[in-house]
N, CA, C, O and CB atoms as a CASP TS submission, in Angstrom:
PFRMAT TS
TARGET T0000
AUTHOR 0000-0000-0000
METHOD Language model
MODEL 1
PARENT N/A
ATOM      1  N   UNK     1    -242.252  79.249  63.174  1.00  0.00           N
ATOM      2  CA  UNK     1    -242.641  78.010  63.843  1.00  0.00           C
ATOM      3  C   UNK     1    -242.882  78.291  65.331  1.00  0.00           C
ATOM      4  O   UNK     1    -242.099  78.993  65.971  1.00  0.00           O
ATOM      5  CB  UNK     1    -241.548  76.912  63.657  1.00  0.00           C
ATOM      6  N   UNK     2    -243.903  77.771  65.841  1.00  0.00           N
ATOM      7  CA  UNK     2    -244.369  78.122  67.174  1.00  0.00           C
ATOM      8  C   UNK     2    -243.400  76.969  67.982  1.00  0.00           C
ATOM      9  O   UNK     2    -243.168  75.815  67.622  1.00  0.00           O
ATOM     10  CB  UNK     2    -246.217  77.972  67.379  1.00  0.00           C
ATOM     11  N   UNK     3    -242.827  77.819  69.427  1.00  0.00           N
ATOM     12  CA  UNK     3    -241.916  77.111  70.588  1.00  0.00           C
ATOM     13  C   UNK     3    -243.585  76.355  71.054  1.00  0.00           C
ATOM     14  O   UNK     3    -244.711  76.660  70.662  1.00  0.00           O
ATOM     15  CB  UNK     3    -240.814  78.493  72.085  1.00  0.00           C
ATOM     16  N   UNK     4    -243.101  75.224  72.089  1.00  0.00           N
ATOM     17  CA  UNK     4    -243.940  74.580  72.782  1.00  0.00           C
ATOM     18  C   UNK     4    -243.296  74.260  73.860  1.00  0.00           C
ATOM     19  O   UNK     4    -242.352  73.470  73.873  1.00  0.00           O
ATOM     20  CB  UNK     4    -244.491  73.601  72.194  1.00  0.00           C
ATOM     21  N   UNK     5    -243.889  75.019  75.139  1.00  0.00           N
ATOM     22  CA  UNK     5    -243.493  74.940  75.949  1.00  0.00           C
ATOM     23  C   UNK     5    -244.576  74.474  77.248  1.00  0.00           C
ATOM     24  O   UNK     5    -245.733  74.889  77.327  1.00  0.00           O
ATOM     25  CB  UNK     5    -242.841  75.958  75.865  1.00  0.00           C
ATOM     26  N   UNK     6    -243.989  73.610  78.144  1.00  0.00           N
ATOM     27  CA  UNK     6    -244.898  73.066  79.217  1.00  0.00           C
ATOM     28  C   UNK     6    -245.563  73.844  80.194  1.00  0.00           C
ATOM     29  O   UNK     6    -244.874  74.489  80.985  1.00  0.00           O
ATOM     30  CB  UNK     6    -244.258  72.236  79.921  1.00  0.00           C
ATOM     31  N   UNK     7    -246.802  73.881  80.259  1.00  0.00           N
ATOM     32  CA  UNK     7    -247.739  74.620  81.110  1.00  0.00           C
ATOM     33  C   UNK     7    -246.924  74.462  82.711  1.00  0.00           C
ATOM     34  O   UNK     7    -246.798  73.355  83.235  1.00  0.00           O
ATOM     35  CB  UNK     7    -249.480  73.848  80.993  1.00  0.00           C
ATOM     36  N   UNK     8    -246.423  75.711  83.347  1.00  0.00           N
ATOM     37  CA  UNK     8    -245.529  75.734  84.614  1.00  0.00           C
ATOM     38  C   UNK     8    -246.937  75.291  85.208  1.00  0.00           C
ATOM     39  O   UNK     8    -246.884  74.082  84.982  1.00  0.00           O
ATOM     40  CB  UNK     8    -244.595  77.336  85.223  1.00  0.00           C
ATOM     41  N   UNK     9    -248.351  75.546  85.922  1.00  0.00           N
ATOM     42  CA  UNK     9    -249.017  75.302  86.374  1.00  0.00           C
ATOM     43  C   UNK     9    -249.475  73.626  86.546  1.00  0.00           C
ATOM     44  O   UNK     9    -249.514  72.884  87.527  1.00  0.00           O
ATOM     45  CB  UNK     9    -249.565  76.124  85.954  1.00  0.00           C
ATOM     46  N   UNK    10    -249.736  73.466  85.364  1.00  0.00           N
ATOM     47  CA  UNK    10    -249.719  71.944  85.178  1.00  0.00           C
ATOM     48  C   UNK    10    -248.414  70.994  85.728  1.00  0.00           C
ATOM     49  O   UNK    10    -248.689  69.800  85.850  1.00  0.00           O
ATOM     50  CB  UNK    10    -249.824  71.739  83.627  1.00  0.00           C
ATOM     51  N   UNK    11    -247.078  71.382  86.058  1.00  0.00           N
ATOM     52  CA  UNK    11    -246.057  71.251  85.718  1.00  0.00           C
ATOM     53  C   UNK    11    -246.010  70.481  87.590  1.00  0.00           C
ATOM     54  O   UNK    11    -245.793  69.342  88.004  1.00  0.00           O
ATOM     55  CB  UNK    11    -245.207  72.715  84.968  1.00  0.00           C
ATOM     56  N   UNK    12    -246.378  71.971  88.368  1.00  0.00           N
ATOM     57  CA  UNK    12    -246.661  72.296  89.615  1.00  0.00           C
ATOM     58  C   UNK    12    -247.471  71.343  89.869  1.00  0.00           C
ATOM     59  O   UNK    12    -246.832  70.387  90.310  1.00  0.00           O
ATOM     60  CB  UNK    12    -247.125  73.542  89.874  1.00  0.00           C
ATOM     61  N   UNK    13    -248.990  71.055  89.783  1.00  0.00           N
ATOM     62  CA  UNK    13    -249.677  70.175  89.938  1.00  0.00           C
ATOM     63  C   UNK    13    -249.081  68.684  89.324  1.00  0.00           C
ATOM     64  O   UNK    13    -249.913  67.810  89.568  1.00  0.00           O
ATOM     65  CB  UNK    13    -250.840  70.672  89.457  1.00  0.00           C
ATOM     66  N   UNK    14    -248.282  68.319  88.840  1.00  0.00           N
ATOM     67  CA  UNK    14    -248.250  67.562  88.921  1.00  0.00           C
ATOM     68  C   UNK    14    -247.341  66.924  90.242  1.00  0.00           C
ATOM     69  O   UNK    14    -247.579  66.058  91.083  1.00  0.00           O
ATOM     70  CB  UNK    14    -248.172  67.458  87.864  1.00  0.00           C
ATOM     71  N   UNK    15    -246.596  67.501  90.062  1.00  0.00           N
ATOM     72  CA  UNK    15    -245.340  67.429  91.249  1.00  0.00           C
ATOM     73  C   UNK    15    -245.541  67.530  92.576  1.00  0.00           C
ATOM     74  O   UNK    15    -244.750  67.259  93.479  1.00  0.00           O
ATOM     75  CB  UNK    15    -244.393  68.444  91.141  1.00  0.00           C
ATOM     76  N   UNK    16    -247.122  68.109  92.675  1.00  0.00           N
ATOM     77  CA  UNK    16    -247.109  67.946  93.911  1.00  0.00           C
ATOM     78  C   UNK    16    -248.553  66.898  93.894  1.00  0.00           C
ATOM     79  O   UNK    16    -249.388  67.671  94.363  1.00  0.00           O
ATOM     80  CB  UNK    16    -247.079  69.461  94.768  1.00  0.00           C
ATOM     81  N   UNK    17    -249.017  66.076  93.719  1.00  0.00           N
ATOM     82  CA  UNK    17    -250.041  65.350  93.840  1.00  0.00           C
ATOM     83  C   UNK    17    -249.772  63.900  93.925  1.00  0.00           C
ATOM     84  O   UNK    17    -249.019  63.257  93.193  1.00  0.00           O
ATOM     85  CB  UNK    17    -250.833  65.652  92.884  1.00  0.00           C
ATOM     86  N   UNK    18    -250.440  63.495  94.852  1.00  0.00           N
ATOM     87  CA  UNK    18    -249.709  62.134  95.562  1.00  0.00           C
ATOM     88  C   UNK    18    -250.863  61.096  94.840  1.00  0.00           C
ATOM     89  O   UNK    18    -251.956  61.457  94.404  1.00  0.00           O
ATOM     90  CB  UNK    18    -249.672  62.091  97.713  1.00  0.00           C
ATOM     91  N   UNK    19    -250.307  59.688  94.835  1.00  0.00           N
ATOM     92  CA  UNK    19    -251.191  58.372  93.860  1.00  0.00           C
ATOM     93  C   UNK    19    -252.127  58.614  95.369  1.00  0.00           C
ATOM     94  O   UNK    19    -251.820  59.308  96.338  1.00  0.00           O
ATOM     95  CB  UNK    19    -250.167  56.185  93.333  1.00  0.00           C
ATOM     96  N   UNK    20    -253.156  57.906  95.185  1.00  0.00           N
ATOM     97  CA  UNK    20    -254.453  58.281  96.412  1.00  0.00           C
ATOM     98  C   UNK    20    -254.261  56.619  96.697  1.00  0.00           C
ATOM     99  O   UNK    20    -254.114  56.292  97.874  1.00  0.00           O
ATOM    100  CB  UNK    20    -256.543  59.041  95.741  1.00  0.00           C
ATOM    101  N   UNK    21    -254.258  55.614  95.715  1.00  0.00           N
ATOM    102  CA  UNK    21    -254.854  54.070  96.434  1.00  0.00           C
ATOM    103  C   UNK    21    -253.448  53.653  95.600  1.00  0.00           C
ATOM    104  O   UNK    21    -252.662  54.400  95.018  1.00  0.00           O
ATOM    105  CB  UNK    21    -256.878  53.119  95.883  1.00  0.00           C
ATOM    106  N   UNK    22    -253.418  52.066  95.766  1.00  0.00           N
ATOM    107  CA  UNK    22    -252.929  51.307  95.514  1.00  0.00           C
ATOM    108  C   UNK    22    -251.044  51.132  95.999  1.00  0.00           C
ATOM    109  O   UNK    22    -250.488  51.967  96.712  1.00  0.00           O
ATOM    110  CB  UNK    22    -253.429  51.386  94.325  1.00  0.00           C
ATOM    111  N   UNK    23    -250.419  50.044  95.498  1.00  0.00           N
ATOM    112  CA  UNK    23    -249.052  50.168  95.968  1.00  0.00           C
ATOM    113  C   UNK    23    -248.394  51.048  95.727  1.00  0.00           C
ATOM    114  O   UNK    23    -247.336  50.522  95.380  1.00  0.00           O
ATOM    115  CB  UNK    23    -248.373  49.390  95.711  1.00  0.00           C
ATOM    116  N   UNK    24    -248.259  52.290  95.656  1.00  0.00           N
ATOM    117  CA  UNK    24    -247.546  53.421  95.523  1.00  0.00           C
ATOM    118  C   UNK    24    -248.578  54.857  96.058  1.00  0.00           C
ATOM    119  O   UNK    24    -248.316  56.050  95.904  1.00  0.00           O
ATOM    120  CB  UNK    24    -247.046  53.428  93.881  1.00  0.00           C
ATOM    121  N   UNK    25    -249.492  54.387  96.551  1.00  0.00           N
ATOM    122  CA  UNK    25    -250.592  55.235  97.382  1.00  0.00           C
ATOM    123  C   UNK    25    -249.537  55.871  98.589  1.00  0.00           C
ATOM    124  O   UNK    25    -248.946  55.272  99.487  1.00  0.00           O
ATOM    125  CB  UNK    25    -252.074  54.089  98.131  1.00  0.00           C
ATOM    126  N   UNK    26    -249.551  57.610  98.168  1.00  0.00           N
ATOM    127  CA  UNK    26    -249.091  58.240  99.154  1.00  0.00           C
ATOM    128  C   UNK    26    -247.785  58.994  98.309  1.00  0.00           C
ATOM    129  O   UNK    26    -247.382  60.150  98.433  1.00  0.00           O
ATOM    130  CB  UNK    26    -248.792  57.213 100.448  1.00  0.00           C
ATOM    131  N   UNK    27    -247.349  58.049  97.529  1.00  0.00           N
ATOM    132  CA  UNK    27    -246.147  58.558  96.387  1.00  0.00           C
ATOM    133  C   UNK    27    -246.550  59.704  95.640  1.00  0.00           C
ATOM    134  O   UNK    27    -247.749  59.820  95.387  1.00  0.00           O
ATOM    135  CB  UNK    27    -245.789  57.437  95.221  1.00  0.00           C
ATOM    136  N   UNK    28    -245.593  60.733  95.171  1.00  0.00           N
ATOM    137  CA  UNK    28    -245.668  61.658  94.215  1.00  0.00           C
ATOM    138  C   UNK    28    -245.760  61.251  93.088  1.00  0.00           C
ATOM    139  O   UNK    28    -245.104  60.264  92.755  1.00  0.00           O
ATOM    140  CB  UNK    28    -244.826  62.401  94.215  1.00  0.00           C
ATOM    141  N   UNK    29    -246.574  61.880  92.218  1.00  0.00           N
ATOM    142  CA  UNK    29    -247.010  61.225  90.505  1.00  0.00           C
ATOM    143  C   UNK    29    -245.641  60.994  90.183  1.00  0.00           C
ATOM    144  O   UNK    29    -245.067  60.007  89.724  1.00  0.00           O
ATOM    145  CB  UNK    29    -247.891  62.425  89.125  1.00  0.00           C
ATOM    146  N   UNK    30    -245.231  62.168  90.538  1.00  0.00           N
ATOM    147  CA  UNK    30    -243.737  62.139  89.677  1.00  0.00           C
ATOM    148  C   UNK    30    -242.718  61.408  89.828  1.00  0.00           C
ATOM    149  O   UNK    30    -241.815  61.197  89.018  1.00  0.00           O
ATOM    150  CB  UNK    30    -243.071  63.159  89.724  1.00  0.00           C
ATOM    151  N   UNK    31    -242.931  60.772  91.503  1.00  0.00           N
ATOM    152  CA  UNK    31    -241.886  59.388  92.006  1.00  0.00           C
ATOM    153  C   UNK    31    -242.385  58.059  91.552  1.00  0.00           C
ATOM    154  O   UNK    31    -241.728  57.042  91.775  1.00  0.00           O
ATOM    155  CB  UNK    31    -241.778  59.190  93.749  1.00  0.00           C
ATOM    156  N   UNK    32    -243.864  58.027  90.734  1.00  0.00           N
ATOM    157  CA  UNK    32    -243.670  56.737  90.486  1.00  0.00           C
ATOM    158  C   UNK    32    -242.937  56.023  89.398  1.00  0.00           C
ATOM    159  O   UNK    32    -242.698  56.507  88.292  1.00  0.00           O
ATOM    160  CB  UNK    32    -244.670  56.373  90.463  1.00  0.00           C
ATOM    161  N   UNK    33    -242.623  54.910  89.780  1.00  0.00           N
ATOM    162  CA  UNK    33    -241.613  54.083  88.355  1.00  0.00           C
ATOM    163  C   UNK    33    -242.181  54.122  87.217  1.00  0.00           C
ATOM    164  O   UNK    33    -243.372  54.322  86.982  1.00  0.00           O
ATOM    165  CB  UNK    33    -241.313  52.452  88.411  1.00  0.00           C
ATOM    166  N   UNK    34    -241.126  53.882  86.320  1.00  0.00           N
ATOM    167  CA  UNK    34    -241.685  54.164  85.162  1.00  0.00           C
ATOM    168  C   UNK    34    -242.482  52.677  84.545  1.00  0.00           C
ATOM    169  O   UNK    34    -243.195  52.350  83.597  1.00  0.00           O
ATOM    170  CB  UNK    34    -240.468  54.792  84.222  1.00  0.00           C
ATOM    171  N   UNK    35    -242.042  52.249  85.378  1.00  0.00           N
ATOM    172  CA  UNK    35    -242.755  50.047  85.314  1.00  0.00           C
ATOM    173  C   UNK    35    -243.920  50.222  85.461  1.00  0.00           C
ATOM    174  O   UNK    35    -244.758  49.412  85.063  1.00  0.00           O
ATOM    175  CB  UNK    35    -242.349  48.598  86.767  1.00  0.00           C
ATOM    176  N   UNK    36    -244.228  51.410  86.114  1.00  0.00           N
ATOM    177  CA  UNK    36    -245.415  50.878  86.920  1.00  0.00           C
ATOM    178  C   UNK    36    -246.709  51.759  85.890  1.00  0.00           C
ATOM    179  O   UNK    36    -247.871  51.541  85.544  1.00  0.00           O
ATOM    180  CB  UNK    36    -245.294  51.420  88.945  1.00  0.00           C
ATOM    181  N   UNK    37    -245.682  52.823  85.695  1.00  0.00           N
ATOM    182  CA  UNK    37    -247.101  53.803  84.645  1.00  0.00           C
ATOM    183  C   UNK    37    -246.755  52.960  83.170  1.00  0.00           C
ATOM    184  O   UNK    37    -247.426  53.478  82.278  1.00  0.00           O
ATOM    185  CB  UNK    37    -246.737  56.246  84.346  1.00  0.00           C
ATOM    186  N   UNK    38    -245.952  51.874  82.669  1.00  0.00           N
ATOM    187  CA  UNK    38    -245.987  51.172  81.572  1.00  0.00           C
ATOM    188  C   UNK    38    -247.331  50.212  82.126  1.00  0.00           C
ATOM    189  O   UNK    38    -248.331  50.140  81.412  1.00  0.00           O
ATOM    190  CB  UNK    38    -244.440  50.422  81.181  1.00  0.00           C
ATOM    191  N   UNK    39    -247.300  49.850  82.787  1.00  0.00           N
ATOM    192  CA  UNK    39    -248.123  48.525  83.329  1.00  0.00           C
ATOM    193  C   UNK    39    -249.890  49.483  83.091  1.00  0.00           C
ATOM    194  O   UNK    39    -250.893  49.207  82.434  1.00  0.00           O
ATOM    195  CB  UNK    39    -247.516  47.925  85.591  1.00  0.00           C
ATOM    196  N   UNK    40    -249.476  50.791  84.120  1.00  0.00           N
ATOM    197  CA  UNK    40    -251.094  51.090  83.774  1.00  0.00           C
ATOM    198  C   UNK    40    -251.594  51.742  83.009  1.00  0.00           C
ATOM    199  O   UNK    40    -252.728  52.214  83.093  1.00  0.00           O
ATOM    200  CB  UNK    40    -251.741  51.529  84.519  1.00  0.00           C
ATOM    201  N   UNK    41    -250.577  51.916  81.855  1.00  0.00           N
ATOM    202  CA  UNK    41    -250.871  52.512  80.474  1.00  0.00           C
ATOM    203  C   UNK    41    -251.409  50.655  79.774  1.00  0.00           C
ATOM    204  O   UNK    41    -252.580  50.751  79.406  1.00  0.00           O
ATOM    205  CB  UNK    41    -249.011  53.541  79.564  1.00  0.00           C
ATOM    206  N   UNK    42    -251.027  49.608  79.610  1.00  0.00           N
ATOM    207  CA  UNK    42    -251.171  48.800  78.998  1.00  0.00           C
ATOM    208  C   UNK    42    -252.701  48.734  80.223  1.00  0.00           C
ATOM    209  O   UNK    42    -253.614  49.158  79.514  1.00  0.00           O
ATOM    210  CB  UNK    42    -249.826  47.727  78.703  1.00  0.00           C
ATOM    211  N   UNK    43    -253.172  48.484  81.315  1.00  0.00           N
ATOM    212  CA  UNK    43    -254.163  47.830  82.038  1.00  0.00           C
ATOM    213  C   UNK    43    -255.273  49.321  81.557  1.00  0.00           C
ATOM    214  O   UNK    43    -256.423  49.044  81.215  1.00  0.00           O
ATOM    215  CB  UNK    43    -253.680  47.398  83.993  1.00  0.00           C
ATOM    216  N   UNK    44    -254.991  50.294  81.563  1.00  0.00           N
ATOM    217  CA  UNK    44    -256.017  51.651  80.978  1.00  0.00           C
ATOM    218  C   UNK    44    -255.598  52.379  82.039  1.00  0.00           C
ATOM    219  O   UNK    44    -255.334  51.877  83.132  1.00  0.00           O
ATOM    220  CB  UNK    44    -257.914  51.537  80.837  1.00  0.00           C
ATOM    221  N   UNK    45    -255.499  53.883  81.707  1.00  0.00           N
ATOM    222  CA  UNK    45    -255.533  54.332  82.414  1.00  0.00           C
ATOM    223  C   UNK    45    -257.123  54.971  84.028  1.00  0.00           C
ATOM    224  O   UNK    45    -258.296  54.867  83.670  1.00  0.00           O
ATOM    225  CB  UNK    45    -254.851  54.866  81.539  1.00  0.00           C
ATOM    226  N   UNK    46    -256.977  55.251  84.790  1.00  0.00           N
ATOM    227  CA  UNK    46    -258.633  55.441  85.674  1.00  0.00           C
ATOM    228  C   UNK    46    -259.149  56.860  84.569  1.00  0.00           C
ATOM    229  O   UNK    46    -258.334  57.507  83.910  1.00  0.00           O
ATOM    230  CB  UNK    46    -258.440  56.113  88.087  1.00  0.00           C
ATOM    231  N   UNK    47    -260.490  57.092  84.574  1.00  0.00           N
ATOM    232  CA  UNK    47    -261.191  58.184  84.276  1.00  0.00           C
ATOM    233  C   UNK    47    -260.540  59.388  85.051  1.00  0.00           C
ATOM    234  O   UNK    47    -259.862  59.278  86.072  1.00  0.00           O
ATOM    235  CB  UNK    47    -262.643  57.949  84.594  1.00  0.00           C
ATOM    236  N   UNK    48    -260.908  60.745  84.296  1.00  0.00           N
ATOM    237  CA  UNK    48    -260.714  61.600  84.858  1.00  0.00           C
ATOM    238  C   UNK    48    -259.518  62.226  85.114  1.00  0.00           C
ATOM    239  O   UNK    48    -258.471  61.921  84.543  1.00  0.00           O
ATOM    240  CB  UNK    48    -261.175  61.385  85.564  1.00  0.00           C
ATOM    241  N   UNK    49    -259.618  63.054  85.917  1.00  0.00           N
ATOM    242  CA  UNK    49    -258.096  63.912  86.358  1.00  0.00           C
ATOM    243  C   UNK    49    -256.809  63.281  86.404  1.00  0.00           C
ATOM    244  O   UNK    49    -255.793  63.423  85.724  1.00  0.00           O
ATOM    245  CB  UNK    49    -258.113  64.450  87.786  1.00  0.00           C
ATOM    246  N   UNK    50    -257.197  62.324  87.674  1.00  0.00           N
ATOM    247  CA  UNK    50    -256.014  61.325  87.894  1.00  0.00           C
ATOM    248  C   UNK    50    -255.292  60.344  86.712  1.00  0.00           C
ATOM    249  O   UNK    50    -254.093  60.142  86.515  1.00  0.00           O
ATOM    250  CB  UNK    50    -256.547  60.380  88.914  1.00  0.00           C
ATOM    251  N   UNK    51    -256.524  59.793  85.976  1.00  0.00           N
ATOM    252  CA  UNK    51    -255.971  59.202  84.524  1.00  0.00           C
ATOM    253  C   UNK    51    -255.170  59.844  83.456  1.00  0.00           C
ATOM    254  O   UNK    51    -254.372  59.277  82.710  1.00  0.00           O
ATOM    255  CB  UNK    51    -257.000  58.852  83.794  1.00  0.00           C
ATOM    256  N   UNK    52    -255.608  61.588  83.488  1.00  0.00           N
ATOM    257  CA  UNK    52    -254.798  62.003  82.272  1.00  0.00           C
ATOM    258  C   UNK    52    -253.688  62.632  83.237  1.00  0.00           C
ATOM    259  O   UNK    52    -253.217  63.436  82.433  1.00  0.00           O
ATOM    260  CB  UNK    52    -255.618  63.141  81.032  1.00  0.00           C
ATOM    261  N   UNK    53    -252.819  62.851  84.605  1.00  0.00           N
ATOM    262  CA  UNK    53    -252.130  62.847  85.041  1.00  0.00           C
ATOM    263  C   UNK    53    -251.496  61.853  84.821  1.00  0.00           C
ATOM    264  O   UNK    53    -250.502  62.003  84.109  1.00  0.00           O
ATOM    265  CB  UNK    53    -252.334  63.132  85.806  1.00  0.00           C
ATOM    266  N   UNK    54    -251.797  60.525  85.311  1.00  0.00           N
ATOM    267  CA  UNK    54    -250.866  59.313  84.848  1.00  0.00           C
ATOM    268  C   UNK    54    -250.244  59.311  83.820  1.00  0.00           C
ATOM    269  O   UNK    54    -249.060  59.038  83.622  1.00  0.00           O
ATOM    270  CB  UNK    54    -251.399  58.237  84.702  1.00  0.00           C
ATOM    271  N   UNK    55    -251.388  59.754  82.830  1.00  0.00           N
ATOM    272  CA  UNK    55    -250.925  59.526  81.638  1.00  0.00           C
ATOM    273  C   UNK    55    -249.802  60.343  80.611  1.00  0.00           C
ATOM    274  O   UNK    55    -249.176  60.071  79.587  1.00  0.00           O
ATOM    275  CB  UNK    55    -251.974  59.458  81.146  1.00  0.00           C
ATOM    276  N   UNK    56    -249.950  61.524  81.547  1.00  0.00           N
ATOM    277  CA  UNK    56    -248.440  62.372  81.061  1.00  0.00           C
ATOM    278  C   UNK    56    -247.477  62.026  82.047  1.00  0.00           C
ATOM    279  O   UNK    56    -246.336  61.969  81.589  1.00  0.00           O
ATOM    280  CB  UNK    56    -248.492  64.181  81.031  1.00  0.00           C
ATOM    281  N   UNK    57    -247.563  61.823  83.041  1.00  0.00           N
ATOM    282  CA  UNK    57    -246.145  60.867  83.931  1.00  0.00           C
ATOM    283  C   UNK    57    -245.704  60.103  82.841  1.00  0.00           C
ATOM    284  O   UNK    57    -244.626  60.447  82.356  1.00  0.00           O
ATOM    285  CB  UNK    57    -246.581  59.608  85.412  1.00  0.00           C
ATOM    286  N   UNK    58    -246.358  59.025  82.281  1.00  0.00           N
ATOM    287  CA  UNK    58    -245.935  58.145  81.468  1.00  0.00           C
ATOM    288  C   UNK    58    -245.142  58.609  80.284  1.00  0.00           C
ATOM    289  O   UNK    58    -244.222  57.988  79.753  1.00  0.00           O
ATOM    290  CB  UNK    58    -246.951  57.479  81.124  1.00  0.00           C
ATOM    291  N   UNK    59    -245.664  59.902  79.904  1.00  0.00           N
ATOM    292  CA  UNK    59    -245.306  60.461  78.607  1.00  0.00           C
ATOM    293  C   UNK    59    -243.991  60.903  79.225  1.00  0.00           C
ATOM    294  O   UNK    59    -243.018  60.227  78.892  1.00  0.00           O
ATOM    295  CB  UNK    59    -246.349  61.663  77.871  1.00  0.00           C
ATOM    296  N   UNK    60    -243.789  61.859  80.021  1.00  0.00           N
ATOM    297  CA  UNK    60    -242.716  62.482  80.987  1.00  0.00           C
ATOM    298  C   UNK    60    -241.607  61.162  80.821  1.00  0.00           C
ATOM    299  O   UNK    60    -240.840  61.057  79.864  1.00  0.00           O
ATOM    300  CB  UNK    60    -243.390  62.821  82.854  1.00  0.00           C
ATOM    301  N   UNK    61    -241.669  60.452  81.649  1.00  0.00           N
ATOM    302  CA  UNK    61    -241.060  59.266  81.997  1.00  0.00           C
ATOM    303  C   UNK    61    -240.484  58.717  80.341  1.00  0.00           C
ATOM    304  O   UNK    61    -239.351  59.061  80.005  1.00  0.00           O
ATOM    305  CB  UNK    61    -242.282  58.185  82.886  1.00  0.00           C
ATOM    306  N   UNK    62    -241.003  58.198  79.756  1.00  0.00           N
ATOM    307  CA  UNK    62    -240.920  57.748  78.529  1.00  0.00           C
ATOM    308  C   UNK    62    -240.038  58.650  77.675  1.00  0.00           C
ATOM    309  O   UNK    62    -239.371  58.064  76.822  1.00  0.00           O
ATOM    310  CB  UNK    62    -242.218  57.594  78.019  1.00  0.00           C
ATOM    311  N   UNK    63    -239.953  59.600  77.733  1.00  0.00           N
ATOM    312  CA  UNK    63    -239.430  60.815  76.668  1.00  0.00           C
ATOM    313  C   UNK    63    -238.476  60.995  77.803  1.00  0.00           C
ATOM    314  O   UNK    63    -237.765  61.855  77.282  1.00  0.00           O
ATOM    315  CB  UNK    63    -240.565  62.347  76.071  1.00  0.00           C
ATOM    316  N   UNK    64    -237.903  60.777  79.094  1.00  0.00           N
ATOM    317  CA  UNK    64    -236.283  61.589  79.281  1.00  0.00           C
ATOM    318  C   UNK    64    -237.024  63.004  79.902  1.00  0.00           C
ATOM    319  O   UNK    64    -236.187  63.906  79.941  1.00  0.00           O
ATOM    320  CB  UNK    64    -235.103  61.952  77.365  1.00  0.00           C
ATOM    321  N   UNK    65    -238.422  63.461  80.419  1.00  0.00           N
ATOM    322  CA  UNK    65    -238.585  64.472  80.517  1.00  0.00           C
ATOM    323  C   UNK    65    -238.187  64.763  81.866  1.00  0.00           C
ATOM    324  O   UNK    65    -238.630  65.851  82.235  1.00  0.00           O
ATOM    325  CB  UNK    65    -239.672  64.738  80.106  1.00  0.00           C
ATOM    326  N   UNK    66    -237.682  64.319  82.501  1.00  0.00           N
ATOM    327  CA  UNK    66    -237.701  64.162  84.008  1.00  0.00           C
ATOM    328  C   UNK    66    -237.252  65.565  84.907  1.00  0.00           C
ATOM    329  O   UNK    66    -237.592  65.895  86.043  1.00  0.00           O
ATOM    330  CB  UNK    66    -236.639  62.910  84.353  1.00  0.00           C
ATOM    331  N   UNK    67    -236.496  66.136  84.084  1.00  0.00           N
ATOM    332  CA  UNK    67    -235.859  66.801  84.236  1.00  0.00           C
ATOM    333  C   UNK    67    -236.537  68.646  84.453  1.00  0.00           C
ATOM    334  O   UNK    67    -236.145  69.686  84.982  1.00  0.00           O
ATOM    335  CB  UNK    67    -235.052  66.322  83.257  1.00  0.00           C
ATOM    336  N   UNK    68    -237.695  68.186  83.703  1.00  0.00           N
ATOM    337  CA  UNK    68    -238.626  69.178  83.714  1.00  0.00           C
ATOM    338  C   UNK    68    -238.978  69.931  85.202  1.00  0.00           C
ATOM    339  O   UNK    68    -239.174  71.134  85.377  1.00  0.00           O
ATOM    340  CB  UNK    68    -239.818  68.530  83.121  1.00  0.00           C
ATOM    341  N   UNK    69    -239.000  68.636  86.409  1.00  0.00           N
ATOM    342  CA  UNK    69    -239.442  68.756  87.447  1.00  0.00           C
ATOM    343  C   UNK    69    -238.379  69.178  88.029  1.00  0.00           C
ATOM    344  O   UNK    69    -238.731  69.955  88.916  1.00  0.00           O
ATOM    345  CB  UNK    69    -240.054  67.803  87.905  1.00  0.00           C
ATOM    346  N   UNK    70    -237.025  69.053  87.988  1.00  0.00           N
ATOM    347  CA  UNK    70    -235.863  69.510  88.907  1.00  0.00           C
ATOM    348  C   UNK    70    -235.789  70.400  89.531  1.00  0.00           C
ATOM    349  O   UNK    70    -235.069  70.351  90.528  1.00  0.00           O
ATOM    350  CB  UNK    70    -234.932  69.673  88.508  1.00  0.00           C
ATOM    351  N   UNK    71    -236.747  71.995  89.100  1.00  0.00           N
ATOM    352  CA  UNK    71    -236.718  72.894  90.038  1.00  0.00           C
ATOM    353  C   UNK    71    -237.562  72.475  90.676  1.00  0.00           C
ATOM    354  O   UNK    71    -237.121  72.287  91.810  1.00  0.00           O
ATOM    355  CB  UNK    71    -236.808  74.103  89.790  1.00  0.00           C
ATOM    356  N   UNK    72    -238.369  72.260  90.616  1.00  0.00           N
ATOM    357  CA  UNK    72    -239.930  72.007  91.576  1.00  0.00           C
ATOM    358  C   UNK    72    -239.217  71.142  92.968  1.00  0.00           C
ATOM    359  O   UNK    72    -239.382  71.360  94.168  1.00  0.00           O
ATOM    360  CB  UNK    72    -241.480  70.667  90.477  1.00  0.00           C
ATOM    361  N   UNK    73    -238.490  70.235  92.367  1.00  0.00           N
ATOM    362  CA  UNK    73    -238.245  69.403  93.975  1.00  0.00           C
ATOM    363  C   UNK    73    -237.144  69.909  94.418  1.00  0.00           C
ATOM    364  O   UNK    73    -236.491  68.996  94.924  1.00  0.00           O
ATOM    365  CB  UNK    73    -238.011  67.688  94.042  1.00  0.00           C
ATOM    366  N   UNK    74    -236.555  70.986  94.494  1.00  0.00           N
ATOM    367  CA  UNK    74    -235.724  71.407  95.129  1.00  0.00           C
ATOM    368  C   UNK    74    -236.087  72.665  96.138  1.00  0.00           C
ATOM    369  O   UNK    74    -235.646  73.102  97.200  1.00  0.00           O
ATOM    370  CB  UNK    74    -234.838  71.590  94.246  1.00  0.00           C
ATOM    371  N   UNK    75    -237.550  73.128  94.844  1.00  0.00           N
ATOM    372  CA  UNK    75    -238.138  74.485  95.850  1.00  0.00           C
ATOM    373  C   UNK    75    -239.233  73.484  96.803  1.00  0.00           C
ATOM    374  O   UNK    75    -239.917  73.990  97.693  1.00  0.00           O
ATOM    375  CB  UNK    75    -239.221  76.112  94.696  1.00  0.00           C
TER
END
């Protein structure tokens, strides 16, 4: 059975890429609430990069993954 393990690169980019607009504009993907990526999973997520970022925050968030990021914000 194949392990599945999270792309460290992807992992990196996420952690470090800030929301660009709206009320949490300036925040780390990874600091936003989890209210808030429920809300823009139900409203759609935006096209593109930024949308399928959201959209694994959400997954992250949702699943307890949080933890994934712990080295990242410490280095």
């Amino acid at each position: 059975m194949e392990e599945l393990f999270p792309d460290p690169a992807q992992l990196l980019k996420l952690a470090r890429t800030r929301m660009p607009y709206g009320k949490y504009a300036g925040s780390l993907l990874v600091d936003l609430p989890e209210p808030y990526l429920v809300w823009m999973r139900q409203k759609g997520f935006p096209e593109g990069d930024l949308g399928a970022m959201l959209e694994c925050m959400y997954e992250v968030k949702a699943n307890g993954l949080e933890y994934l990021f712990d080295p990242l914000r410490r280095g």
